[in-house]
DRENTORKOL-3810 file (N, C-alpha, C; in nm, 4 decimals):
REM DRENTORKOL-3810
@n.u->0.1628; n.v->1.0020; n.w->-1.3483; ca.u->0.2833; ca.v->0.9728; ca.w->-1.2743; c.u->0.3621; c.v->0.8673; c.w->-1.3507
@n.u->0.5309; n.v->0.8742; n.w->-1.3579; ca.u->0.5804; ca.v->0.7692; ca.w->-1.4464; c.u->0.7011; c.v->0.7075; c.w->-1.3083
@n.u->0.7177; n.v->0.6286; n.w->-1.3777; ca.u->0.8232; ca.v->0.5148; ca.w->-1.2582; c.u->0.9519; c.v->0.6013; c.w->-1.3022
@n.u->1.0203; n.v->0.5826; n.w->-1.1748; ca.u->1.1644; ca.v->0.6643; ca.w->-1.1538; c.u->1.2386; c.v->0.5734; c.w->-1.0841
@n.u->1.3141; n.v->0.5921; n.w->-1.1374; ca.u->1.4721; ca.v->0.4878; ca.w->-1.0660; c.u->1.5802; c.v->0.5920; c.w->-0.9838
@n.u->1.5462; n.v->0.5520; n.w->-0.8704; ca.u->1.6746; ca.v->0.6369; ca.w->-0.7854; c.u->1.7820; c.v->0.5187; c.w->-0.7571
@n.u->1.9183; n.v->0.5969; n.w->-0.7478; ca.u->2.0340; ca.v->0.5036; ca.w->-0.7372; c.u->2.0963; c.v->0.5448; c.w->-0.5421
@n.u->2.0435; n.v->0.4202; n.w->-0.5162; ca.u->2.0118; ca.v->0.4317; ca.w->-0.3463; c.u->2.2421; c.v->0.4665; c.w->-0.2800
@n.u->2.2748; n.v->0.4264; n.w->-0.4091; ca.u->2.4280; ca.v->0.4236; ca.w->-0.3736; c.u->2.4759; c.v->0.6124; c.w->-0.3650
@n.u->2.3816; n.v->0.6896; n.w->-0.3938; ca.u->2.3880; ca.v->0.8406; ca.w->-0.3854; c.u->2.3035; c.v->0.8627; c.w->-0.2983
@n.u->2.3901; n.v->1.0390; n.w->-0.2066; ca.u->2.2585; ca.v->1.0843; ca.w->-0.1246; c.u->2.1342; c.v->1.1421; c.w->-0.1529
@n.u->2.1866; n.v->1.1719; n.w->-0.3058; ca.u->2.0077; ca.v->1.1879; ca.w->-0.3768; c.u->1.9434; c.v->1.1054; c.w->-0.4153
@n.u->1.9724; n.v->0.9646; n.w->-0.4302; ca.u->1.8785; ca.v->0.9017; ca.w->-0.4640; c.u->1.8365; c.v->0.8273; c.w->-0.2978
@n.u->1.8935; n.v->0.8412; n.w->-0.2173; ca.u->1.8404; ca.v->0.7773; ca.w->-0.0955; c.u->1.7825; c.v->0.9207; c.w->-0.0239
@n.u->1.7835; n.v->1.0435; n.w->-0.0611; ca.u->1.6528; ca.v->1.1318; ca.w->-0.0136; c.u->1.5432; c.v->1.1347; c.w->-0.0655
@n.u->1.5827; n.v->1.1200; n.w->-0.1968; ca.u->1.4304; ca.v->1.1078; ca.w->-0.2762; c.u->1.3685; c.v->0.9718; c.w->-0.2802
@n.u->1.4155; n.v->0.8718; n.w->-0.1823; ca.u->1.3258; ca.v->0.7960; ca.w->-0.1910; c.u->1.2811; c.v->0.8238; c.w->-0.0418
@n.u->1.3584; n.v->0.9024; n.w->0.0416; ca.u->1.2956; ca.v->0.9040; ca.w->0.1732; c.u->1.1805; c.v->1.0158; c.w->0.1979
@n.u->1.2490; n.v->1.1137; n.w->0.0752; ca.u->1.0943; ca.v->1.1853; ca.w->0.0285; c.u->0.9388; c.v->1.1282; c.w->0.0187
@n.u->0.9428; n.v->1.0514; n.w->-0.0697; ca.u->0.8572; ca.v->0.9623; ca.w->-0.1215; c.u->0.7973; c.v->0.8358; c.w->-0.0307
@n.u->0.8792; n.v->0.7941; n.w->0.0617; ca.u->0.8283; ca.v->0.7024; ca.w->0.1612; c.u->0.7629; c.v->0.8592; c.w->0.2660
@n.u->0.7897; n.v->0.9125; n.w->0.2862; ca.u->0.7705; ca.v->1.0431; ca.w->0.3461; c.u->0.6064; c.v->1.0765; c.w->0.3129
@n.u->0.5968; n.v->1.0470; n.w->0.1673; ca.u->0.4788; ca.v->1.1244; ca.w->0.0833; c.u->0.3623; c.v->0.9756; c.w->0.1117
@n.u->0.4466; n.v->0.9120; n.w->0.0950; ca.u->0.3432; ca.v->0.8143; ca.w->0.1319; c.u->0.2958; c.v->0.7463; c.w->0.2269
@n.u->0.3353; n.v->0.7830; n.w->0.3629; ca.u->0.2844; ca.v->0.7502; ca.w->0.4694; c.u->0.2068; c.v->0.8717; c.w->0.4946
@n.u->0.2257; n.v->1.0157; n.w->0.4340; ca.u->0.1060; ca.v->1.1292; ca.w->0.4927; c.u->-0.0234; c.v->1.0794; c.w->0.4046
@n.u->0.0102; n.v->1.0149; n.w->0.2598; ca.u->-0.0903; ca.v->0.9562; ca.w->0.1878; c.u->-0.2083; c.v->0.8461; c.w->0.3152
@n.u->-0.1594; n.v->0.7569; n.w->0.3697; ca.u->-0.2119; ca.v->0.6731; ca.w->0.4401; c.u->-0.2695; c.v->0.7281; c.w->0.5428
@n.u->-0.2555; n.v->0.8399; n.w->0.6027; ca.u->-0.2920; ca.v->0.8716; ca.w->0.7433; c.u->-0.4331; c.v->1.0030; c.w->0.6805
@n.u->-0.4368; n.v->1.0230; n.w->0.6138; ca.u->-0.4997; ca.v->1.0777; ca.w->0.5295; c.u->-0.6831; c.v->1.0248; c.w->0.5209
@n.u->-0.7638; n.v->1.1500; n.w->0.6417; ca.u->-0.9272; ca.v->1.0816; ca.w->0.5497; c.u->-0.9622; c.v->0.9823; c.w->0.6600
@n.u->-1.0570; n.v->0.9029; n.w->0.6092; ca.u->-1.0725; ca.v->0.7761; ca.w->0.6668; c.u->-0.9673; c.v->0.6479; c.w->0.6106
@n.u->-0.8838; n.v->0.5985; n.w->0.6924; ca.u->-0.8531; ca.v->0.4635; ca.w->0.7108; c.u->-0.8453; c.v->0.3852; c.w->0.5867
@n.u->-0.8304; n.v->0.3222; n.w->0.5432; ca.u->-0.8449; ca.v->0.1949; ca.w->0.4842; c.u->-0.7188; c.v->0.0834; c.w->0.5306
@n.u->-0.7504; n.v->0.0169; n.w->0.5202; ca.u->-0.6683; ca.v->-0.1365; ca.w->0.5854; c.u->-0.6808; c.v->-0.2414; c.w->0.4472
@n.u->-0.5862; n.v->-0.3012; n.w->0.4699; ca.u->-0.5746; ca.v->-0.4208; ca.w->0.3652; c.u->-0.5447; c.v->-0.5722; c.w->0.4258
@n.u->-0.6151; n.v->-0.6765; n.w->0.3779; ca.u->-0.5348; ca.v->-0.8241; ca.w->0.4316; c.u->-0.5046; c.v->-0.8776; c.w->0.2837
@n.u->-0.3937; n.v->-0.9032; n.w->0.2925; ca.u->-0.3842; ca.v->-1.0327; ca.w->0.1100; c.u->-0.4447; c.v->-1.1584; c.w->0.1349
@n.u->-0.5490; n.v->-1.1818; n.w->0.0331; ca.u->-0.6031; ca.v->-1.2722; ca.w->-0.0002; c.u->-0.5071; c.v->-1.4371; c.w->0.0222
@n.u->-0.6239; n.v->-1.5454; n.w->0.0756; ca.u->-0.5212; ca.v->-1.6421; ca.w->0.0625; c.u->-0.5139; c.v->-1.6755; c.w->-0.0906
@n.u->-0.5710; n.v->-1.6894; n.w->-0.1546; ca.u->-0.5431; ca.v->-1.7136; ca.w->-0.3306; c.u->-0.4244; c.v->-1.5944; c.w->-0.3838
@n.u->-0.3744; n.v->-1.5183; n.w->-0.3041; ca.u->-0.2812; ca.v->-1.4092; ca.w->-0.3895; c.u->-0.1605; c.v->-1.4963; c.w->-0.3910
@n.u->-0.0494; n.v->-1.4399; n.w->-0.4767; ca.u->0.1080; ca.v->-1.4939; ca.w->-0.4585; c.u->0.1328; c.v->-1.4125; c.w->-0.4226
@n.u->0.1073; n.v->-1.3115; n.w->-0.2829; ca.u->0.1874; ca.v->-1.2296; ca.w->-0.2466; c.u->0.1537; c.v->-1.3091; c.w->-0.0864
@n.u->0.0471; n.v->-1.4053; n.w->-0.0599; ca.u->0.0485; ca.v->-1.4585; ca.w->0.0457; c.u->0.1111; c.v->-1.4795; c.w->0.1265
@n.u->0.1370; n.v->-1.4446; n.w->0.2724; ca.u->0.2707; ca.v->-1.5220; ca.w->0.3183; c.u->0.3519; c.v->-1.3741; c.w->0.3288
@n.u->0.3180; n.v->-1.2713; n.w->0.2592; ca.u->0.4019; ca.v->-1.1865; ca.w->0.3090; c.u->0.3501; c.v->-1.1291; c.w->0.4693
@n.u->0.2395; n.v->-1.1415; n.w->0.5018; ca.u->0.2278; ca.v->-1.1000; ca.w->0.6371; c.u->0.1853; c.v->-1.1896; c.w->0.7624
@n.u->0.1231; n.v->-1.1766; n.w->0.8645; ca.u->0.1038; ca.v->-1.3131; ca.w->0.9336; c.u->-0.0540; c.v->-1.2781; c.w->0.9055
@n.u->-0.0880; n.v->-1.4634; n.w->0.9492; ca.u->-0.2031; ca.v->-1.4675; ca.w->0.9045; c.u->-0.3270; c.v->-1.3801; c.w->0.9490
@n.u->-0.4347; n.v->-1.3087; n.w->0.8492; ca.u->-0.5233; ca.v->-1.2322; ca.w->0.9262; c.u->-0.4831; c.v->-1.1011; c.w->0.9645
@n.u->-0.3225; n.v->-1.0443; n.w->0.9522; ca.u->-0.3099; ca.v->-0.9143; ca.w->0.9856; c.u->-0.3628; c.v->-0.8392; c.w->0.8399
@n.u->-0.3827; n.v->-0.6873; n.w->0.8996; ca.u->-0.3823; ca.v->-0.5605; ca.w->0.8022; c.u->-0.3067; c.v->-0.4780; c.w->0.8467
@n.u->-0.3311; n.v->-0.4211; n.w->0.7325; ca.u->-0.2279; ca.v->-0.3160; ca.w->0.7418; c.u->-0.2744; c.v->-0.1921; c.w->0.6411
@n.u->-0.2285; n.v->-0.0527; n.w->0.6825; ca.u->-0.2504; ca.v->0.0333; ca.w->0.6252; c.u->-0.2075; c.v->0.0866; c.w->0.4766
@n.u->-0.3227; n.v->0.1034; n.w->0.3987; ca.u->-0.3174; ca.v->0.1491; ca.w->0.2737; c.u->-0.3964; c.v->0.2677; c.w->0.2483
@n.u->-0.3705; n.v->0.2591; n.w->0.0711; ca.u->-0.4227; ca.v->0.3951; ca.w->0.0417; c.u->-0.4439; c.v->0.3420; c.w->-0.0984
@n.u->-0.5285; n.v->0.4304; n.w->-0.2291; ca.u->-0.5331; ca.v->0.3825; ca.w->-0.3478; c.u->-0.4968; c.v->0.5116; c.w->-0.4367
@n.u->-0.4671; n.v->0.4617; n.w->-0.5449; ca.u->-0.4011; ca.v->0.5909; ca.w->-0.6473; c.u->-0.4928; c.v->0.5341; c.w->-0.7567
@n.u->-0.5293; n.v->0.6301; n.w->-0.8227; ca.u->-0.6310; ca.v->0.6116; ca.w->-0.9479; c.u->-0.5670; c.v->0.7048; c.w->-1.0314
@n.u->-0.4040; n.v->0.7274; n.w->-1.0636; ca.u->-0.3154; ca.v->0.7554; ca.w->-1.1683; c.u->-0.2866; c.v->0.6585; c.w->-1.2038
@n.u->-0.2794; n.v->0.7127; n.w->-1.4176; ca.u->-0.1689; ca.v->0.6297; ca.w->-1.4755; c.u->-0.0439; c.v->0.5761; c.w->-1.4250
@n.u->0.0214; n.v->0.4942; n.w->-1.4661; ca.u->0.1317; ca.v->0.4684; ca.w->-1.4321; c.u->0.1744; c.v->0.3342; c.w->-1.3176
@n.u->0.0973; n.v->0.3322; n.w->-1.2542; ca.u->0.0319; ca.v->0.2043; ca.w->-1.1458; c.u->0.0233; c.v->0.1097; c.w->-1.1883
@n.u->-0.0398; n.v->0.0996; n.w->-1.3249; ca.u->-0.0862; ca.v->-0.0570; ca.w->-1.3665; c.u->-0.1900; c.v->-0.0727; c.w->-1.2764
@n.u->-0.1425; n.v->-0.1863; n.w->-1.2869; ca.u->-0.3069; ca.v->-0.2383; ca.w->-1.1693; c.u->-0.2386; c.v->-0.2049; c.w->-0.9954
@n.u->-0.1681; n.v->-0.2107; n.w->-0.9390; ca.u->-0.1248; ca.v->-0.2149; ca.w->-0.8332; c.u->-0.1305; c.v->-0.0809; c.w->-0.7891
@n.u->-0.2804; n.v->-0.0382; n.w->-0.7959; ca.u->-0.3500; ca.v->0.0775; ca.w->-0.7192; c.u->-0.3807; c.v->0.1073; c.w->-0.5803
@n.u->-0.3464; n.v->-0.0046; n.w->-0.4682; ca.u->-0.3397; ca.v->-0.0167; ca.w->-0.3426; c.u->-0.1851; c.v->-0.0218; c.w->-0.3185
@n.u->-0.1882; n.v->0.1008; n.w->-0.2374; ca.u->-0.0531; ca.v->0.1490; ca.w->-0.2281; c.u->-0.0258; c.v->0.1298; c.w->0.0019
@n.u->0.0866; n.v->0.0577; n.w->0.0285; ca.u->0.0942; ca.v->0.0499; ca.w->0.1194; c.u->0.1182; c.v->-0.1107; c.w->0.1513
@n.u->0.1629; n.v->-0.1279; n.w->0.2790; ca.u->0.1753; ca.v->-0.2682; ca.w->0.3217; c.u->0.3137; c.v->-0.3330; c.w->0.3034
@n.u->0.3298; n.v->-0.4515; n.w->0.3689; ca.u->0.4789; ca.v->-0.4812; ca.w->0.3447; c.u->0.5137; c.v->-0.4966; c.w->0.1900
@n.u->0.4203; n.v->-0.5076; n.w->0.1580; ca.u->0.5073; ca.v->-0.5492; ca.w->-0.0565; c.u->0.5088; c.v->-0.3795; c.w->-0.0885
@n.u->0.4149; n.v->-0.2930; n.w->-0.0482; ca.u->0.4584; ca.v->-0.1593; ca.w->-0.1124; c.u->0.3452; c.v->-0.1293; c.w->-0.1848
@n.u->0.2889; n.v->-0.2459; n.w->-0.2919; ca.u->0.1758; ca.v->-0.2020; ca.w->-0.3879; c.u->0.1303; c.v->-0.3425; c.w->-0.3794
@n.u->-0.0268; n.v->-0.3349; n.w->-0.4150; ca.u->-0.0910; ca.v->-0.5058; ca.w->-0.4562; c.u->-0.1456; c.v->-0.4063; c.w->-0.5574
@n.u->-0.1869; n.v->-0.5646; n.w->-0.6080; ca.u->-0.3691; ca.v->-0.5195; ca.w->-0.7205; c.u->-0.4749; c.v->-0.5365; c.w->-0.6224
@n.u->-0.5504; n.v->-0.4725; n.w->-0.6678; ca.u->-0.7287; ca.v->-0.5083; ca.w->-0.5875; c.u->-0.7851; c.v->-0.6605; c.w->-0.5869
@n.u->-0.7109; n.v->-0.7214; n.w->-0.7136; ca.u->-0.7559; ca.v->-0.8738; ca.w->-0.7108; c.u->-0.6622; c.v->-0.9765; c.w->-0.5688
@n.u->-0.5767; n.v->-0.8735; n.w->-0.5592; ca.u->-0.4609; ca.v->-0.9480; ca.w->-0.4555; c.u->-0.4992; c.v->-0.9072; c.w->-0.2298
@n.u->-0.5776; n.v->-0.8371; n.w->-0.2694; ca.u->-0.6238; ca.v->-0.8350; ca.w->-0.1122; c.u->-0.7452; c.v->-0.7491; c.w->-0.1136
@n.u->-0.8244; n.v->-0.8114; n.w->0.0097; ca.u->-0.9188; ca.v->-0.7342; ca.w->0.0751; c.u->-0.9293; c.v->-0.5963; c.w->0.1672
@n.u->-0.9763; n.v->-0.4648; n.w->0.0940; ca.u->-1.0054; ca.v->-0.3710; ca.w->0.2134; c.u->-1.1191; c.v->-0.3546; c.w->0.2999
@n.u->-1.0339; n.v->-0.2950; n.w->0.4012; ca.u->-1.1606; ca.v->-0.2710; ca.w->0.5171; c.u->-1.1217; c.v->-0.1152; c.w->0.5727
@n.u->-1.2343; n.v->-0.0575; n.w->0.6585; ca.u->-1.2079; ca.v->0.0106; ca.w->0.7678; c.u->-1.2116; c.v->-0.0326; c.w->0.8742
@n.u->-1.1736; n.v->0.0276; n.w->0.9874; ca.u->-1.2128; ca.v->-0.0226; ca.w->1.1424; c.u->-1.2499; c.v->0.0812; c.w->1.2021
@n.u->-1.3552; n.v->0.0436; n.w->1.2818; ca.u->-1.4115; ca.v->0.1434; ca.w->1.3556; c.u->-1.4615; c.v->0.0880; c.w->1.4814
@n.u->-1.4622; n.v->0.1528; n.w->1.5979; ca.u->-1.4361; ca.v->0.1081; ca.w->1.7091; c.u->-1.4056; c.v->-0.0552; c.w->1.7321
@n.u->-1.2938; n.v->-0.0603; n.w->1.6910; ca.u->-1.2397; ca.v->-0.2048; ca.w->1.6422; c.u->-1.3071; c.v->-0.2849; c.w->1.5829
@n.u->-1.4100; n.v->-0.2857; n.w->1.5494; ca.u->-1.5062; ca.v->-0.3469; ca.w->1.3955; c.u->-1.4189; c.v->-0.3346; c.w->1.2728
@n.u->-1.4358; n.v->-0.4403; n.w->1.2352; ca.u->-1.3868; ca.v->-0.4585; ca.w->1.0732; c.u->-1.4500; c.v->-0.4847; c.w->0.9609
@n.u->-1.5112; n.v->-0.3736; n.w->0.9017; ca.u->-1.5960; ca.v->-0.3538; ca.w->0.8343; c.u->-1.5269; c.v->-0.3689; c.w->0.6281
@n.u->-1.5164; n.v->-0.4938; n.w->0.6109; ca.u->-1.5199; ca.v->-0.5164; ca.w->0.4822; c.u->-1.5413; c.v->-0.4111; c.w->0.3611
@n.u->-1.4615; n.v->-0.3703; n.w->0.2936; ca.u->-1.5370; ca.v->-0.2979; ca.w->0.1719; c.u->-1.5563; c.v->-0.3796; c.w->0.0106
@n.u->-1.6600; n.v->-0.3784; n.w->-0.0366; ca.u->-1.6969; ca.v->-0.5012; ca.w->-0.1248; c.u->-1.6575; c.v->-0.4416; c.w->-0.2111
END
């Protein structure tokens, strides 16, 4: 997969990104679960309130860089930048 620049000032570039937000929320709902919290040591800290998660997903394509956890208010982290979990009957079960 390679990075694409849509120009949000056209109606094609604001479908194809609504495509793609489209593609990536069926990505998340997808399987079992995974959840994310950002680490307090990340600099992405502070983007959510403290202790929430939120739903993700991971891509193990080129093109990502490290920011293979896909989802959450920033859009992408690295794995060094937050913790996943599942939940199951509201248990929050850590994945190491």
């Amino acid at each position: 997969m390679s990075m694409q620049i849509f120009d949000m000032n056209t109606q094609e570039g604001r479908d194809a990104v609504a495509a793609y937000e489209k593609q990536r929320e069926a990505m998340v709902t997808k399987g079992q679960q995974l959840y994310a919290k950002i680490k307090r040591s990340s600099k992405y800290f502070g983007q959510t309130k403290p202790h929430e998660v939120f739903c993700v997903y991971i891509v193990a394509e080129q093109g990502y860089g490290e920011y293979v956890v896909q989802g959450g208010p920033g859009g992408q982290y690295r794995l060094r930048d937050v913790n996943l979990f599942v939940i199951q009957e509201g248990h929050h079960l850590r994945i190491a």
